[in-house]
C-alpha positions as CSV (number, residue, x, y, z in Angstrom):
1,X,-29.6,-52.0,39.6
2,X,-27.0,-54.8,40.1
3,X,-24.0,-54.3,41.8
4,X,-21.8,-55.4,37.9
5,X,-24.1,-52.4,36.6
6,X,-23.2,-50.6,39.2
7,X,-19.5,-51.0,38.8
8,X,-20.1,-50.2,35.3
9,X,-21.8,-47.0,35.5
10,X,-19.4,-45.6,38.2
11,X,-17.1,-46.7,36.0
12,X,-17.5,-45.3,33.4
13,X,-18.7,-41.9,35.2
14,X,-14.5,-41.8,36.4
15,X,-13.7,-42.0,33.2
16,X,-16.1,-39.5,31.6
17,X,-15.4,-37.3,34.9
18,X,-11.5,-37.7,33.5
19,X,-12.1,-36.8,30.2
20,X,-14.2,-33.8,31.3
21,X,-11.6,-32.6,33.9
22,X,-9.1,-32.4,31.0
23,X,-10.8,-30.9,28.7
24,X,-11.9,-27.7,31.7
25,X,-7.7,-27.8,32.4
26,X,-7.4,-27.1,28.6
27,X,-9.6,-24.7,28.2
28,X,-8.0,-22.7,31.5
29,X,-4.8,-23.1,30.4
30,X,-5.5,-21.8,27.4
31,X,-7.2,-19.1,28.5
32,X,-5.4,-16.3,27.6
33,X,-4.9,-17.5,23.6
34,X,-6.7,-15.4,21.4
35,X,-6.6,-18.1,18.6
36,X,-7.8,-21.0,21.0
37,X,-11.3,-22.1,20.7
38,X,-12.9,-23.3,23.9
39,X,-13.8,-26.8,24.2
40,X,-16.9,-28.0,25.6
41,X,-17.4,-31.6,25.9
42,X,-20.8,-33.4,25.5
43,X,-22.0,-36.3,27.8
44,X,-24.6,-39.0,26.4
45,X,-25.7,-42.1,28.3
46,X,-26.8,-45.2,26.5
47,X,-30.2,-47.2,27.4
48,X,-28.2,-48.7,30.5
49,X,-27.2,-46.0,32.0
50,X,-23.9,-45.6,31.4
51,X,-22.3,-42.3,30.6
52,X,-19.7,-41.1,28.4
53,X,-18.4,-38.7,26.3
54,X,-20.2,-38.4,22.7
55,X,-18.2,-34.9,22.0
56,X,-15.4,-32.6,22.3
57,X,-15.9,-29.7,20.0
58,X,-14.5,-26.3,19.1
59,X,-16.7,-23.4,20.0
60,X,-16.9,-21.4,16.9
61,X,-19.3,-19.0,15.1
62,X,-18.6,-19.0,11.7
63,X,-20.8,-15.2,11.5
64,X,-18.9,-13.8,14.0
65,X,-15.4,-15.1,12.4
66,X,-16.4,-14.0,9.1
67,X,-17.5,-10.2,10.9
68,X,-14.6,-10.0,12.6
69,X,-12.2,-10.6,10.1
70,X,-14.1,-8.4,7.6
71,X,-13.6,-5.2,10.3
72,X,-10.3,-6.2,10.0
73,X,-9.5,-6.0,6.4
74,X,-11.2,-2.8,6.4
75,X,-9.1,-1.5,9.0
76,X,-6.0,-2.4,7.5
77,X,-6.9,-0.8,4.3
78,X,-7.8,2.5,5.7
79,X,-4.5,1.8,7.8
80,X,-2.7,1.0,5.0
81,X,-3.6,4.4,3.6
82,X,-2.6,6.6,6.4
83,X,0.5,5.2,7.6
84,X,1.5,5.4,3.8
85,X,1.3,8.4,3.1
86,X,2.1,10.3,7.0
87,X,5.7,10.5,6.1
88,X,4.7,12.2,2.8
89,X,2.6,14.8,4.5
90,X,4.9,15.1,7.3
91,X,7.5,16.9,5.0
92,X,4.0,18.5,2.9
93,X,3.2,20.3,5.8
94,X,-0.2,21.9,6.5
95,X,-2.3,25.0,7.3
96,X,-0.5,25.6,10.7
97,X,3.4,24.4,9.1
98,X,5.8,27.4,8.6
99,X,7.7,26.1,5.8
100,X,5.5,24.3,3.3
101,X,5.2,25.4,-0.8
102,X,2.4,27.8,0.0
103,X,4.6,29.6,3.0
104,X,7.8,29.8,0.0
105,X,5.4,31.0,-2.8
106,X,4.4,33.5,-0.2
107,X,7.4,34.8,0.7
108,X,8.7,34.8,-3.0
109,X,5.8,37.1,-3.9
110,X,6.5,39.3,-0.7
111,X,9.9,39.5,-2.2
112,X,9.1,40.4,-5.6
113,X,6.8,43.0,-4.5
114,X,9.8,45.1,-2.4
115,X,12.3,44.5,-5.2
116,X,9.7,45.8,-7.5
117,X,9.8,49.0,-5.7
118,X,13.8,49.3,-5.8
119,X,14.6,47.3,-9.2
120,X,18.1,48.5,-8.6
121,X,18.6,47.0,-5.1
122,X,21.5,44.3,-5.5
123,X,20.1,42.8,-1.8
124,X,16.6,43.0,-2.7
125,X,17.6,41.2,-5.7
126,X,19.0,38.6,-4.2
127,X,16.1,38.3,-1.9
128,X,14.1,37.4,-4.6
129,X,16.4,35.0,-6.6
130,X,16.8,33.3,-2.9
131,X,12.7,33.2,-2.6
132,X,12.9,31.6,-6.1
133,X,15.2,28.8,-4.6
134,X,13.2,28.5,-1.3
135,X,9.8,27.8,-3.4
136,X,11.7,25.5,-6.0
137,X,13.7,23.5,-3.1
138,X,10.3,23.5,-1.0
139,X,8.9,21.3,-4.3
140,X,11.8,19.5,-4.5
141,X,11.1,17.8,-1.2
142,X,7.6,17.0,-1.7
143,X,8.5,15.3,-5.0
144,X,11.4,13.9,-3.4
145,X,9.2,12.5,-0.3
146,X,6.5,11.8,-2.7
147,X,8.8,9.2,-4.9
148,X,10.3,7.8,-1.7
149,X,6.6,7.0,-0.3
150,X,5.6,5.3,-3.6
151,X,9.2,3.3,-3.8
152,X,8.3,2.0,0.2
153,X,4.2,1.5,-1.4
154,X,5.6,-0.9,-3.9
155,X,8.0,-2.5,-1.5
156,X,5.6,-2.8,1.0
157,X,3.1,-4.2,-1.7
158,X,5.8,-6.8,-2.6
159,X,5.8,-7.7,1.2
160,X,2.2,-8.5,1.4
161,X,2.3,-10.0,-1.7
162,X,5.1,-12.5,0.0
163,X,3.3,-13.1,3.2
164,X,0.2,-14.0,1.3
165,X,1.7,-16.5,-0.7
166,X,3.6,-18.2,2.8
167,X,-0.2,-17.9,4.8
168,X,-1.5,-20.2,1.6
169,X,1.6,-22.2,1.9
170,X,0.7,-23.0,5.0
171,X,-3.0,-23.3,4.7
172,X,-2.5,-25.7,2.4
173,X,0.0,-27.7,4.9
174,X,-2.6,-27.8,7.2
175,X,-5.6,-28.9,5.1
176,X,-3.1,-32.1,4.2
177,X,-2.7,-32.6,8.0
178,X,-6.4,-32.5,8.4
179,X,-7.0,-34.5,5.5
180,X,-5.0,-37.1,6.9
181,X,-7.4,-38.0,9.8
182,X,-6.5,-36.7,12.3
183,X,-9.0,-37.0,15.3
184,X,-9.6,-35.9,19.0
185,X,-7.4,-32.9,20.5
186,X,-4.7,-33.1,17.7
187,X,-7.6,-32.3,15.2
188,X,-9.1,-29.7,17.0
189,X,-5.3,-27.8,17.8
190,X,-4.9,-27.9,14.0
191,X,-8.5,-26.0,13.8
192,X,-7.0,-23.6,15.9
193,X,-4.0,-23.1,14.0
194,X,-6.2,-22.8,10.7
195,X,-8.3,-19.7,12.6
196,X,-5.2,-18.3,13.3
197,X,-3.9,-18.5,10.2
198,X,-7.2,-16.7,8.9
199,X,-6.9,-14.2,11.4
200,X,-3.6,-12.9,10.4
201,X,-4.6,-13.5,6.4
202,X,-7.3,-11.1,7.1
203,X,-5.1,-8.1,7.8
204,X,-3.7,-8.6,4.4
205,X,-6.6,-9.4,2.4
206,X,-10.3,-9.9,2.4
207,X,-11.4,-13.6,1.4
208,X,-14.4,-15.8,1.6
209,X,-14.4,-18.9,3.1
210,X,-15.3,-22.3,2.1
211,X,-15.2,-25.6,4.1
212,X,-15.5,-29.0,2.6
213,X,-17.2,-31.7,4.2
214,X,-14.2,-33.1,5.9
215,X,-12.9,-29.4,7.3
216,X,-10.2,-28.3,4.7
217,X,-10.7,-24.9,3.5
218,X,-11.1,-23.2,0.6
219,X,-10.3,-19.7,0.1
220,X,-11.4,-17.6,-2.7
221,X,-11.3,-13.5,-3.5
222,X,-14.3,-11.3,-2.6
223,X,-15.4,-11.4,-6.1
224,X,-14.8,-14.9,-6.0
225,X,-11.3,-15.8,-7.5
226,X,-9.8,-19.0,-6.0
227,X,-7.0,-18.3,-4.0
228,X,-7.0,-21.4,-2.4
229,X,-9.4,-24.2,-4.1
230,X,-9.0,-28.3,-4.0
231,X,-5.8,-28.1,-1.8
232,X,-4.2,-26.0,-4.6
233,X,-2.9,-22.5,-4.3
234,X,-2.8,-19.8,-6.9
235,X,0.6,-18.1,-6.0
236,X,0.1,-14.1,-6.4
237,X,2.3,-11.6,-8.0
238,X,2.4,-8.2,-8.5
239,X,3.5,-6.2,-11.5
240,X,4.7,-2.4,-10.3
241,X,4.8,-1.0,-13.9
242,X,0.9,-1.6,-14.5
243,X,-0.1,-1.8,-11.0
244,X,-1.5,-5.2,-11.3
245,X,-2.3,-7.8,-9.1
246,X,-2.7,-11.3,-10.4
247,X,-3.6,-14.9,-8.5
248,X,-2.2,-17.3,-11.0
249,X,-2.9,-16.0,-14.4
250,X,-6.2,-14.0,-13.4
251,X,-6.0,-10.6,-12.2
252,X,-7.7,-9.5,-9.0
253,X,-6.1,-6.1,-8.7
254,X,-8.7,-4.4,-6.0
255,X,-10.9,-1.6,-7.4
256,X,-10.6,-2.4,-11.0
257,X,-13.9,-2.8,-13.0
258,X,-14.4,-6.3,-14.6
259,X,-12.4,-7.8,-12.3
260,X,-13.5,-10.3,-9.7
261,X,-10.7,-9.6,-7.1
262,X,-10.0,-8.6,-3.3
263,X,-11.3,-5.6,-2.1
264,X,-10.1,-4.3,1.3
265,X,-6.8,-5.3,3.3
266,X,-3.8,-3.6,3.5
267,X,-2.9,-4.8,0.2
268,X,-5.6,-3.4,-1.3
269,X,-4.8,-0.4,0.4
270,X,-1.9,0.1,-0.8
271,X,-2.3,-1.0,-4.5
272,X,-4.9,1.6,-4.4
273,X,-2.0,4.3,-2.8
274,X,0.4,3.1,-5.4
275,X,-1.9,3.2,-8.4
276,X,-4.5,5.8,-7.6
277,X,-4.0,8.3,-4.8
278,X,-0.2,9.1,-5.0
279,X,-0.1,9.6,-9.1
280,X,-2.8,12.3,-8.6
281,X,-1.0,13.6,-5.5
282,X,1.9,13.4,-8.1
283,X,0.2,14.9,-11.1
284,X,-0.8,17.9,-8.4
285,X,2.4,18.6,-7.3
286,X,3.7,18.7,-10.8
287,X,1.0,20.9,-11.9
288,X,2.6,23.6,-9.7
289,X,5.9,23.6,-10.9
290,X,4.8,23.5,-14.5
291,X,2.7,26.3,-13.7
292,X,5.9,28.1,-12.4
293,X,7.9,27.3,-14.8
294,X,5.8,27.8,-17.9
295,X,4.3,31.5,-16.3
296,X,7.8,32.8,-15.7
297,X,9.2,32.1,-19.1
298,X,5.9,33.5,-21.0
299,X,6.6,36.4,-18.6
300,X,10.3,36.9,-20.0
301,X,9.7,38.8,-23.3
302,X,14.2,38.2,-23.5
303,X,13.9,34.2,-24.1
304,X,14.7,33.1,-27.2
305,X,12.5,30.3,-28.8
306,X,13.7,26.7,-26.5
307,X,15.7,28.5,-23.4
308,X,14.5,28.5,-19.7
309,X,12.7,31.2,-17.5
310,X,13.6,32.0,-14.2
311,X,12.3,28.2,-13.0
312,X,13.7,25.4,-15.3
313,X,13.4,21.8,-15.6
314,X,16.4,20.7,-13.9
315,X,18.5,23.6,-15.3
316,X,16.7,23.0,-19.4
317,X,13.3,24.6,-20.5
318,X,10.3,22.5,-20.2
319,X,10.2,19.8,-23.1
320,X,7.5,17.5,-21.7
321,X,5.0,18.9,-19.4
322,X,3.4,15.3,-18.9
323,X,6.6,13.9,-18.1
324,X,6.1,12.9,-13.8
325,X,8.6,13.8,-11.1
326,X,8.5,17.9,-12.8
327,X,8.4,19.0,-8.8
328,X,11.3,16.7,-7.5
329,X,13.1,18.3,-10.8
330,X,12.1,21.9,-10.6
331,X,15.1,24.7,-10.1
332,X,16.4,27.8,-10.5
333,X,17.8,28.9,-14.0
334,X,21.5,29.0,-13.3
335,X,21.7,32.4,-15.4
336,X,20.7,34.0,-11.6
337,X,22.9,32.7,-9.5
338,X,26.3,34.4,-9.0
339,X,28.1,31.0,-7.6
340,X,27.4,29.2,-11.3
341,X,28.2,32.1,-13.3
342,X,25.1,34.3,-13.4
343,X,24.0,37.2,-11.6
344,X,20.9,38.5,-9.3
345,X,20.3,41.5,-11.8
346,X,18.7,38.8,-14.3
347,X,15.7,39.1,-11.8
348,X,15.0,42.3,-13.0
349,X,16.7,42.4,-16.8
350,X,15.2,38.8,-17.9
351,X,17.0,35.4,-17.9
352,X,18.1,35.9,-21.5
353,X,19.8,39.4,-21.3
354,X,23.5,39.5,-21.8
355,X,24.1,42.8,-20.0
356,X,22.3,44.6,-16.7
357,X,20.1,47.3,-18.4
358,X,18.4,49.8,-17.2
359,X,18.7,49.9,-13.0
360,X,14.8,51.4,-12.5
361,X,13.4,49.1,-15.0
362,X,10.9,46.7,-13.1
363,X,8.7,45.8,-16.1
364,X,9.8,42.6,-15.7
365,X,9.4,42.3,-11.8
366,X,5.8,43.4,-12.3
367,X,5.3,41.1,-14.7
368,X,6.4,38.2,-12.5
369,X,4.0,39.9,-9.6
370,X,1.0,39.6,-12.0
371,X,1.9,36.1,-13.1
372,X,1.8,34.9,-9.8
373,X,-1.6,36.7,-9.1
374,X,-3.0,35.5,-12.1
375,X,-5.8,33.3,-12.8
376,X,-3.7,29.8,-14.5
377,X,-5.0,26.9,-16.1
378,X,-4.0,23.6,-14.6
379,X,-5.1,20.5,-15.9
380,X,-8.1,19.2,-14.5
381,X,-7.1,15.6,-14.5
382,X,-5.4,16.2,-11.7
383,X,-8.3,16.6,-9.1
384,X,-8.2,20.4,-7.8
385,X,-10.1,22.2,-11.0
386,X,-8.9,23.4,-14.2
387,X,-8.2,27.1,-13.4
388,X,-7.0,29.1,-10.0
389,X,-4.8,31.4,-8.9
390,X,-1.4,29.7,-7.9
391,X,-1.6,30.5,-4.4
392,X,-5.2,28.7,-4.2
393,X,-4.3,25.9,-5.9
394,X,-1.1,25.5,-3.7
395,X,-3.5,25.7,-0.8
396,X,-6.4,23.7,-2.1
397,X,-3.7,20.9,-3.0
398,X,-1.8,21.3,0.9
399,X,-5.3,21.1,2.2
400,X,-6.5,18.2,0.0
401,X,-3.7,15.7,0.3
402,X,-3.9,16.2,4.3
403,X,-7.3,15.6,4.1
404,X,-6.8,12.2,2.3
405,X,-4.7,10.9,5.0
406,X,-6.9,12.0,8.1
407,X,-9.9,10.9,6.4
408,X,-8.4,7.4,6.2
409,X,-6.9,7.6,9.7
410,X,-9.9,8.5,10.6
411,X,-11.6,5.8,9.1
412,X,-9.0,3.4,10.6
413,X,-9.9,4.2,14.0
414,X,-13.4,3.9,13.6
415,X,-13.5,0.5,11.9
416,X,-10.7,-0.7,14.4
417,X,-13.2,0.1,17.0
418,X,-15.9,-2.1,15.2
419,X,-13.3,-4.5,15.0
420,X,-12.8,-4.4,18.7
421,X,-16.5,-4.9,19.7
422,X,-16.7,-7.5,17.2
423,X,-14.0,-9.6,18.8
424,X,-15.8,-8.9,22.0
425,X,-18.4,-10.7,20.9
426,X,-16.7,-13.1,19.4
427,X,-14.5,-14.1,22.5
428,X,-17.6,-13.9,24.6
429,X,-19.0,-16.6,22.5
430,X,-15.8,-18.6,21.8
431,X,-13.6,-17.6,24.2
432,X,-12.6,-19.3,27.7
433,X,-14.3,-17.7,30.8
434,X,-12.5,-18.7,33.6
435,X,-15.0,-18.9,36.3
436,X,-17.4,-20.9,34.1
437,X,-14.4,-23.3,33.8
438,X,-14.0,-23.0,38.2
439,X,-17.8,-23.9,38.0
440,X,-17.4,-26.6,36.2
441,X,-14.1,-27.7,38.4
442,X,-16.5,-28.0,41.1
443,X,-18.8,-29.7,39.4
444,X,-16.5,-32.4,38.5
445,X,-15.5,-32.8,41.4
446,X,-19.0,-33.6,43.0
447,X,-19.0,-35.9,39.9
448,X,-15.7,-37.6,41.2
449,X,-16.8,-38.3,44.6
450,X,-20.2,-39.4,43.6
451,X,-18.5,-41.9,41.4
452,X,-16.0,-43.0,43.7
453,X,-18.8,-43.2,46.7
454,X,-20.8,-45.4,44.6
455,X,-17.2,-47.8,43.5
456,X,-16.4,-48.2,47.2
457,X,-20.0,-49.5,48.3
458,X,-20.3,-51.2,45.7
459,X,-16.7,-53.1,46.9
460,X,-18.0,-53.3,50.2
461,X,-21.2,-54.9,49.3
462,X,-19.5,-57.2,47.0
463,X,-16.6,-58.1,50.1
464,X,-19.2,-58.6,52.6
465,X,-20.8,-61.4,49.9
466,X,-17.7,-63.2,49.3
467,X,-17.2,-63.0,53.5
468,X,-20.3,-64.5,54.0
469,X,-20.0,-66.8,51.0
């Protein structure tokens, strides 16, 4: 090899050595940057001999990005599921609660029972009238808590439906950027950026990924719906009343047949809370209180046609049985209670008796008992059967909305940890291992010295010609 080739190769083996040693200080810098892809640099030489750097690329596996980010959609929709409705069944209750609609229908019965023995006991009477409130107060919560959980659904849909929009705002940003040209480490830190961006998208909604030939993306529903096609965006919007989800114009409202839209995320999650699981946790719930109401009054032979029983629909007789919200509504008839002009003795003598008749009467008390204990019809719409005893179906319906929320927290926790070994993999593949990169740091630095050794003979040699020259 000449001495000008030798200059050349050394030379060129500083630089490459350079461009190598930046690229390891990256990648350890970066170590620690879950959206950073680690860069490993590839080194060519041409039919001379001289070296240099033919690569820098991203270390990526597009399986293992589209694995990963599919755990996590399914995570956040079984999330999305429990967290929604904990606050609900919080203030439900459950099996081992002390005060839930089965522990107030309970003591209501127990009360009935003992004033059935003394009909003519003003305390006992007023026991029962106050079991009557506890029961219809105890609904009144859950329908209460159950409206407030699908007002925070919707706003929380609304939410989602807003962050989506901004990630494809700024997807689309980015694909300009990359568009534009961009080469070398500025390219490759907008890569990054778009993986982030993907990452956090994923938590909201499922997608499938596209990439053109010069690395924009393209992002489209599961059922295959552009979301994000050609650089243009379809802007999303939800519509509360119907429960709809559109992209554009088309819908892609998750779980609806005929429809190519997302499937999993937490905004499928929760358009599936909204729409699906809390009107039949609603319809339940309302079932009860109809049930109430409807029993007691068909137990009162002293209604007239059109007036309330003992349980009302917020203080008139139940007009629409369909009409949702009956268990937020639910309450005592008024004609019992002493502070808005009625009186405790109606218990016994019927809601629509103008006088207090006969003290040992408890016809009526007994008729209430076997109301209670009776085998109702409830409509079977609703998801727990379409007959039961009230007590049973209060307990089948306590039982069954609990279970809806651990199953999906369940689920949650086993998909997150699918997630989490998926990621392993993923950053074992991708990610920066730092004592490859100190491996590598010695390595370039035998390169260095090798280079440099080889520049100073090579100046020697040439010094000691010119000398003798």
């Amino acid at each position: 090899m000449s001495l000008t080739s030798a200059l050349s190769v050394a030379g060129a083996g500083l630089t490459t050595t350079s461009r190598w040693a930046e690229t390891v200080s990256g990648n350890i810098a970066n170590a620690g940057n879950a959206s950073y892809a680690r860069r490993d640099l590839a080194v060519t030489t041409d039919p001379q001999g001289v070296p240099g750097v033919s690569t820098i690329a991203r270390a990526v596996d597009s399986s293992l990005d589209a694995m990963y980010r599919n755990e996590v959609s399914r995570t956040a929709t079984q999330d999305a599921m429990a967290t929604g409705l904990s606050p609900y069944t919080a203030i439900l209750g459950d099996s081992e609660s002390s005060d839930t609609i089965l522990t107030r229908l309970t003591e209501f019965q127990n009360a009935l029972d003992l004033v059935s023995v003394a009909p003519s006991d003003a305390s006992l009477q007023r026991s029962a009238v106050d079991g009557a409130q506890g029961l219809a107060l105890a609904l009144n919560r859950a329908g209460r808590a159950l409206a407030d959980t699908a007002k925070d659904t919707a706003a929380a849909i609304g939410a989602d439906v807003d962050a989506l929009n901004a990630s494809l705002t700024r997807l689309q940003g980015l694909n300009e950027r990359i568009a534009g040209g961009l080469e070398g480490e500025a390219r490759l830190a907008l890569e990054d950026q778009i993986t982030a961006e993907l990452d956090a998208l994923a938590e909201v909604t499922d997608f499938t990924l596209r990439k053109d030939t010069d690395g924009q993306v393209a992002l489209f529903t599961t059922g295959g719906t552009a979301l994000l096609s050609d650089n243009l965006r379809q802007p999303l919007r939800f519509e509360p009343t119907t429960g709809t989800l559109y992209a554009g114009e088309i819908e892609i409202t998750p779980g609806k047949t005929g429809v190519r839209g997302i499937s999993e995320g937490a905004l499928a999650g929760r358009i599936t809370l909204y729409s699906e699981t809390l009107p039949e946790m609603q319809a339940q719930l309302d079932e009860v209180a109809r049930a109430l109401i409807e029993g007691m009054a068909g137990a009162d032979p002293s209604l007239a046609p059109g007036e309330a029983g003992l349980f009302t629909d917020a203080g008139a007789a139940l007009a629409d049985p369909a009409a949702p919200g009956l268990a937020a509504r639910i309450a005592v008839n008024p004609a019992v209670l002493p502070e808005a002009g009625g009186g405790y003795w109606r218990i016994r003598d019927g809601m629509g008796a103008t006088a207090p008749g006969t003290s040992g009467d408890n016809s009526l008390i007994l008729d209430f008992v076997d109301t209670l204990d009776a085998t109702t019809a409830f409509d079977a719409a609703a998801g727990l059967g379409g007959s039961d005893r009230l007590p049973e179906y209060v307990a089948a319906l306590i039982a069954g909305q609990n279970a809806t929320r651990a199953s999906a927290g369940s689920a949650a926790e086993s998909l997150a940890a699918g997630a989490v070994a998926v990621q392993s993999s993923r950053m074992a593949f991708a990610g920066v291992n730092i004592d490859d990169e100190l491996q590598q740091l010695t390595a370039i630095q035998q390169s260095y010295a090798a280079n440099a050794r080889v520049l100073t003979v090579a100046s020697e040699m040439i010094d000691t010609l010119l000398g003798a020259a």
